[in-house]
Biopython code that builds the backbone (N, CA, C, O; Angstrom):
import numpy as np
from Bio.PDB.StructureBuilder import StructureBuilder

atoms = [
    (1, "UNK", "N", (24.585, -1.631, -17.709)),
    (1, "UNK", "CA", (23.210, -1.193, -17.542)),
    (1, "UNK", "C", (22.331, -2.379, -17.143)),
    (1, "UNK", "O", (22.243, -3.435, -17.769)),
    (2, "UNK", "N", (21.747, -2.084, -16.111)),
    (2, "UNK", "CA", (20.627, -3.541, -15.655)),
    (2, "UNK", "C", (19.175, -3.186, -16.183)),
    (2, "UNK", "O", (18.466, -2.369, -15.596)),
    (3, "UNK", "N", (18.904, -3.645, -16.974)),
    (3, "UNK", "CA", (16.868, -3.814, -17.589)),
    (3, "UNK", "C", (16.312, -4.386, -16.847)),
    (3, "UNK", "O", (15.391, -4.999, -17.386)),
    (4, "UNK", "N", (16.368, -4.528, -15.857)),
    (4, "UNK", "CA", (15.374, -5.586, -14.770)),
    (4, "UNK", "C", (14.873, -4.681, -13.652)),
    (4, "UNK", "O", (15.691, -4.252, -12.838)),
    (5, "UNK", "N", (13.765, -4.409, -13.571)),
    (5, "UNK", "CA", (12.940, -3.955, -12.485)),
    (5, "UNK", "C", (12.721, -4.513, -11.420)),
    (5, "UNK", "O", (12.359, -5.687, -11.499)),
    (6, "UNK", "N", (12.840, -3.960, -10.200)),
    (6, "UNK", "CA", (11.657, -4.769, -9.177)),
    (6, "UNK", "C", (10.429, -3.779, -8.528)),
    (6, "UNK", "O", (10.422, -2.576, -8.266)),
    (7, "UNK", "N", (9.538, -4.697, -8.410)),
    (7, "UNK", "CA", (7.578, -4.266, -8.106)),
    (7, "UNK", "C", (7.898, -5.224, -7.227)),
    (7, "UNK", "O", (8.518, -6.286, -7.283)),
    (8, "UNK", "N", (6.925, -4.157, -5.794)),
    (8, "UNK", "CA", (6.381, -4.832, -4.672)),
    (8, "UNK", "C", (4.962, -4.536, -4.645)),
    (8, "UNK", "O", (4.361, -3.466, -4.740)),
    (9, "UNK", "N", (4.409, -6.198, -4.431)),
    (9, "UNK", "CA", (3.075, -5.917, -4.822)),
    (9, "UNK", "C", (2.963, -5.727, -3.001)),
    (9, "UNK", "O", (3.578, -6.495, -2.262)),
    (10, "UNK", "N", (2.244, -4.797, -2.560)),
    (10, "UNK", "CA", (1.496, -4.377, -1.071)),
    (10, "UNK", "C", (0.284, -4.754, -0.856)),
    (10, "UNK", "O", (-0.705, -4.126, -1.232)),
    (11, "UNK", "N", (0.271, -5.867, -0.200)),
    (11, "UNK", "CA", (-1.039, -6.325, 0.179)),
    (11, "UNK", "C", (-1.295, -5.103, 1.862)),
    (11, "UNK", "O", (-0.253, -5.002, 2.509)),
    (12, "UNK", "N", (-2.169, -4.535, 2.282)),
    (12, "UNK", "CA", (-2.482, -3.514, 3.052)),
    (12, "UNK", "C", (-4.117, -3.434, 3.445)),
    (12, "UNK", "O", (-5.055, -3.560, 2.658)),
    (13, "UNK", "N", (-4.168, -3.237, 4.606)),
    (13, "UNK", "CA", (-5.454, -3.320, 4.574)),
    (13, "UNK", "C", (-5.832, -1.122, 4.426)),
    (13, "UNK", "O", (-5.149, -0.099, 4.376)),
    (14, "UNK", "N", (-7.350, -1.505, 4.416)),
    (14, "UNK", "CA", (-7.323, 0.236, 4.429)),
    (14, "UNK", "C", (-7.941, 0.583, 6.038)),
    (14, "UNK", "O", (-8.706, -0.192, 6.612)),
    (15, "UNK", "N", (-7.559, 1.622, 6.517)),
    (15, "UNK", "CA", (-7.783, 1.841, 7.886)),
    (15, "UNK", "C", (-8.907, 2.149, 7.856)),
    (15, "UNK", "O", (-9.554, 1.164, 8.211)),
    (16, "UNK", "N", (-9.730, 3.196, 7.570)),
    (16, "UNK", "CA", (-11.391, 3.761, 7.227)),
    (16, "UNK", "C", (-10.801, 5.267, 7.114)),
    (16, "UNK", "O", (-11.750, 6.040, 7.249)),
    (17, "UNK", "N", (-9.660, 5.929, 6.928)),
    (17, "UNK", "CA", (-9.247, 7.362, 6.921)),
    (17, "UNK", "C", (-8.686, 7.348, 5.971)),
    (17, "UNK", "O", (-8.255, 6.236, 5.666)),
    (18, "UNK", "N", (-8.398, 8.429, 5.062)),
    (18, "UNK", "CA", (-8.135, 8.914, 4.073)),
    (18, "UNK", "C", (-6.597, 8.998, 4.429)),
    (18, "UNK", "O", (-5.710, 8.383, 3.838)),
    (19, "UNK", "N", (-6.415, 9.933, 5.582)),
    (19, "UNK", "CA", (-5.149, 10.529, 6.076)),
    (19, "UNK", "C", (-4.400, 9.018, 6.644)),
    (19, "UNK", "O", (-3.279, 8.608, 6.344)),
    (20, "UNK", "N", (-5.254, 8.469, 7.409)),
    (20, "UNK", "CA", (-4.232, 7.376, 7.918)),
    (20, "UNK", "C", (-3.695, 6.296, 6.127)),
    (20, "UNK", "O", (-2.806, 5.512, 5.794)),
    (21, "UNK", "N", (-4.543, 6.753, 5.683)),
    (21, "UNK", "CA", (-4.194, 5.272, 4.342)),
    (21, "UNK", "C", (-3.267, 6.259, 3.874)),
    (21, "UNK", "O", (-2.533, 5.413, 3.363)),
    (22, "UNK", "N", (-2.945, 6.852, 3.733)),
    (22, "UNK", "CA", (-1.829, 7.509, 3.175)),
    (22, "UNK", "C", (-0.667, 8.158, 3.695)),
    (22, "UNK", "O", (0.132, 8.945, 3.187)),
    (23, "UNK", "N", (-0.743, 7.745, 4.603)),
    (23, "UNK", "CA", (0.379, 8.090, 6.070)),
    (23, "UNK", "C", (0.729, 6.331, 5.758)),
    (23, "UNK", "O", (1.893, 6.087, 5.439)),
    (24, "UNK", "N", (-0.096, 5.332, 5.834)),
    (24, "UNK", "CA", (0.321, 3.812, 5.576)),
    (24, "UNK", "C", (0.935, 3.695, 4.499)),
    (24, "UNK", "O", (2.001, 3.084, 4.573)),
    (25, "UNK", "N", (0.681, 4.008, 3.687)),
    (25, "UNK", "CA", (1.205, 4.475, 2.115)),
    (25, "UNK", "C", (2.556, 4.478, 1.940)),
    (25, "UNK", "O", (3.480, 3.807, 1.479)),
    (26, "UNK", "N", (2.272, 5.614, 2.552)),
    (26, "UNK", "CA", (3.994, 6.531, 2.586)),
    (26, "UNK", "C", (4.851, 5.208, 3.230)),
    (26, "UNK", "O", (5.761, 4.742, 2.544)),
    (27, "UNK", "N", (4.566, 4.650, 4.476)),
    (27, "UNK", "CA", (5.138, 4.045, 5.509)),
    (27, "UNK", "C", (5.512, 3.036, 4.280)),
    (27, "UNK", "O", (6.689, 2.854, 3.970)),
    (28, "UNK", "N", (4.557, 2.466, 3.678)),
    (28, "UNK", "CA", (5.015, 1.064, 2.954)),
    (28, "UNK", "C", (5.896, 0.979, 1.622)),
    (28, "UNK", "O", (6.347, 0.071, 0.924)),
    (29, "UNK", "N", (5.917, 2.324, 1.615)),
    (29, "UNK", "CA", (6.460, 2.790, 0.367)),
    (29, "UNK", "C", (7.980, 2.534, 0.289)),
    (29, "UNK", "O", (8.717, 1.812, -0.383)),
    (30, "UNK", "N", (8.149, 3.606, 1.443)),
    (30, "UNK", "CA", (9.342, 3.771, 1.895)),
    (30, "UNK", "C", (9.946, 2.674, 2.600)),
    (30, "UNK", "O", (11.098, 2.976, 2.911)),
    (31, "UNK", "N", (9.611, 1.480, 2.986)),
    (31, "UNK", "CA", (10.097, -0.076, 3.248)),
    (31, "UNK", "C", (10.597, -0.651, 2.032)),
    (31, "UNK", "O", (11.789, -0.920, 1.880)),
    (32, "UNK", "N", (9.204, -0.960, 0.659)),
    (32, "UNK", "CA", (9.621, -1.712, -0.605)),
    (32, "UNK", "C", (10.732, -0.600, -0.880)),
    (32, "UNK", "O", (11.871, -1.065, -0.843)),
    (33, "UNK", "N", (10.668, 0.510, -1.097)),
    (33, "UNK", "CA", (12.615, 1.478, -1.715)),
    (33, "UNK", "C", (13.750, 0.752, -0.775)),
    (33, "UNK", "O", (14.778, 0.303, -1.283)),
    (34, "UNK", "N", (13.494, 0.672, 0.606)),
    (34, "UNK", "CA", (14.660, 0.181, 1.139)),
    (34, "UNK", "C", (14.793, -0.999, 1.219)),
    (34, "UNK", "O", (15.613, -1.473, 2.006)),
    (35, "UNK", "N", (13.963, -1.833, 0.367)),
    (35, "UNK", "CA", (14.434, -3.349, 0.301)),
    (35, "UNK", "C", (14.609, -3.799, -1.132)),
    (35, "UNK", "O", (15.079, -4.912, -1.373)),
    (36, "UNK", "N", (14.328, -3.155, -1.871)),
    (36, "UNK", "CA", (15.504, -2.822, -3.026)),
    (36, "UNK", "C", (14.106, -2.691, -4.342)),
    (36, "UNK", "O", (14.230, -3.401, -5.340)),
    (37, "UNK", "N", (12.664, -1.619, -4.206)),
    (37, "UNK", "CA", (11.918, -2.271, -5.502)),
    (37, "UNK", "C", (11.795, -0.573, -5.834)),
    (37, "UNK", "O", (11.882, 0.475, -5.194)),
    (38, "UNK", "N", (11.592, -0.906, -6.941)),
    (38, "UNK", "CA", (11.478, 0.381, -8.014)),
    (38, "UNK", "C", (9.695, 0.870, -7.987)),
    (38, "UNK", "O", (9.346, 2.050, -7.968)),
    (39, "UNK", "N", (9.218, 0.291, -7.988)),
    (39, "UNK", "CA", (7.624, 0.310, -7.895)),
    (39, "UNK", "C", (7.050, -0.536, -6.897)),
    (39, "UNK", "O", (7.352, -1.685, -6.575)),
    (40, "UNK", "N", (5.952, 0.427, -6.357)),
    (40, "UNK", "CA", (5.432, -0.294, -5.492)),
    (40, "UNK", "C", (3.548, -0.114, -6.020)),
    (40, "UNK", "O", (2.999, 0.971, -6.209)),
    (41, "UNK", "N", (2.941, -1.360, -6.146)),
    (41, "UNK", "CA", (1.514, -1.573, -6.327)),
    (41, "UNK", "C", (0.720, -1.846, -5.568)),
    (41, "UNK", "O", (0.656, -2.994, -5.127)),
    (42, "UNK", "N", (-0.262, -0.723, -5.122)),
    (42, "UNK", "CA", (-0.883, -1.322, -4.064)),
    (42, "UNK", "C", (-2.466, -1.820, -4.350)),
    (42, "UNK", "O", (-2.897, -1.664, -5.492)),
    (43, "UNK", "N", (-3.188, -2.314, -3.500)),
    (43, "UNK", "CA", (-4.905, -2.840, -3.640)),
    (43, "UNK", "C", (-5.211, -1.496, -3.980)),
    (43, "UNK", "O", (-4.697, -0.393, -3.799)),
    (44, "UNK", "N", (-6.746, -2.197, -4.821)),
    (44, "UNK", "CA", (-7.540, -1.203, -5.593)),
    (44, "UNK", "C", (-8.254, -0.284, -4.904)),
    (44, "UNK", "O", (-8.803, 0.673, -5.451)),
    (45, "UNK", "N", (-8.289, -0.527, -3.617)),
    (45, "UNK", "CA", (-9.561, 0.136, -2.803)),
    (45, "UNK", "C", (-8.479, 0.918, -1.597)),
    (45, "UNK", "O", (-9.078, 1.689, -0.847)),
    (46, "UNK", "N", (-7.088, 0.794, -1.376)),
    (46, "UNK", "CA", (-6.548, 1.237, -0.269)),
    (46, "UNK", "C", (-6.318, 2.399, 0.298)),
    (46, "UNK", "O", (-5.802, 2.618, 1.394)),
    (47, "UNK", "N", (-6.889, 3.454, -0.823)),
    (47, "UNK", "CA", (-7.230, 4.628, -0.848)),
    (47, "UNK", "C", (-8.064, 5.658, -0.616)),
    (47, "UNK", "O", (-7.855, 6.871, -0.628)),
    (48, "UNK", "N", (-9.433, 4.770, -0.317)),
    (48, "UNK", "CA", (-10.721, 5.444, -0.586)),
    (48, "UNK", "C", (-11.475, 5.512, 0.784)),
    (48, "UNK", "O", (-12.689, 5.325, 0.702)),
    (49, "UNK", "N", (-10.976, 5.740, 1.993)),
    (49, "UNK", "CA", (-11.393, 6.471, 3.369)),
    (49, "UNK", "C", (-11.917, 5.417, 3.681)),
    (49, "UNK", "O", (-11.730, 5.215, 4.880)),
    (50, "UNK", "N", (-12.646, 4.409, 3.074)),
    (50, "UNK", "CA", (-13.956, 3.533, 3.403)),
    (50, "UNK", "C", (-13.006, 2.067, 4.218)),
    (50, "UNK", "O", (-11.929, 1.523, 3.974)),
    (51, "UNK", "N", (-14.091, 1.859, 5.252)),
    (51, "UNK", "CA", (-13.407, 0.747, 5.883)),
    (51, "UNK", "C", (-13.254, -0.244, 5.383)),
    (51, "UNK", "O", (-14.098, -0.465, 4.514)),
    (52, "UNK", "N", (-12.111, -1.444, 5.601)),
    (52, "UNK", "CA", (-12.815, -3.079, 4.483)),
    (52, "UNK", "C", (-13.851, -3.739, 5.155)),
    (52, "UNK", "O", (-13.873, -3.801, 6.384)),
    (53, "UNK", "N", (-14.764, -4.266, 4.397)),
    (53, "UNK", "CA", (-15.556, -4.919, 4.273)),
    (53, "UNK", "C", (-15.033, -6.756, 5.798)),
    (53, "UNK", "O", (-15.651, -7.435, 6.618)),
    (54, "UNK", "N", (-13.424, -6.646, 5.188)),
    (54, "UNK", "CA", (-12.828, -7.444, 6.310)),
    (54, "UNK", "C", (-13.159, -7.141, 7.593)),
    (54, "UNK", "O", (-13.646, -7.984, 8.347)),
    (55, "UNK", "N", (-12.924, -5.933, 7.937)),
    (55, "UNK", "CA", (-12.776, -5.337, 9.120)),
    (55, "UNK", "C", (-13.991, -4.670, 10.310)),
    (55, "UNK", "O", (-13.916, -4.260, 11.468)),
    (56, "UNK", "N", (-15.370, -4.870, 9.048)),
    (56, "UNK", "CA", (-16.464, -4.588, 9.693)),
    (56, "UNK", "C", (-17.345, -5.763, 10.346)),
    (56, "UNK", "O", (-17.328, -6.872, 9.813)),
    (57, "UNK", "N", (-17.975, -5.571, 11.287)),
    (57, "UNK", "CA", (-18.789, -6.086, 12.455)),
    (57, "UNK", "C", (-20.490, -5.975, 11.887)),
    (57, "UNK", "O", (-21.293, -5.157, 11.436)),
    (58, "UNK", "N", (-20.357, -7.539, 12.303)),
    (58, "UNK", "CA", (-22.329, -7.600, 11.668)),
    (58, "UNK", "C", (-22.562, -8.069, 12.865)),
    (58, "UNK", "O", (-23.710, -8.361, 13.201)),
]
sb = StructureBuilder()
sb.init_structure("model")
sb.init_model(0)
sb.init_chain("A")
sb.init_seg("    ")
for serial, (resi, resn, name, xyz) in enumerate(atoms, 1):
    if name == "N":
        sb.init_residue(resn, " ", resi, " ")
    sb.init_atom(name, np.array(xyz, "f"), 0.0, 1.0, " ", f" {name:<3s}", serial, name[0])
structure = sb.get_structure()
């Protein structure tokens, strides 16, 4: 029996869509399973439709 986990922490930016961040989601998800992690953690905000703050134009 192995007790050892692996977590991929996902650094991601958020697109400004609800649907696309979770279409990215899925995408990144399904990379950390095939590179061998049990959990995947993503940023606090990568969810929430809203664009980053990175990504906007002043």
């Amino acid at each position: 029996m192995n007790d050892s986990i692996n977590i991929a922490l996902l650094q991601i930016m958020p697109t400004g869509s609800i649907e696309q961040n979770m279409e990215k989601g899925v995408r990144c998800c399904k990379e950390a399973s095939a590179r061998g992690a049990d959990i995947a953690l993503f940023p606090e905000m990568w969810s929430s439709g809203l664009p980053s703050p990175m990504t906007q134009r002043s």
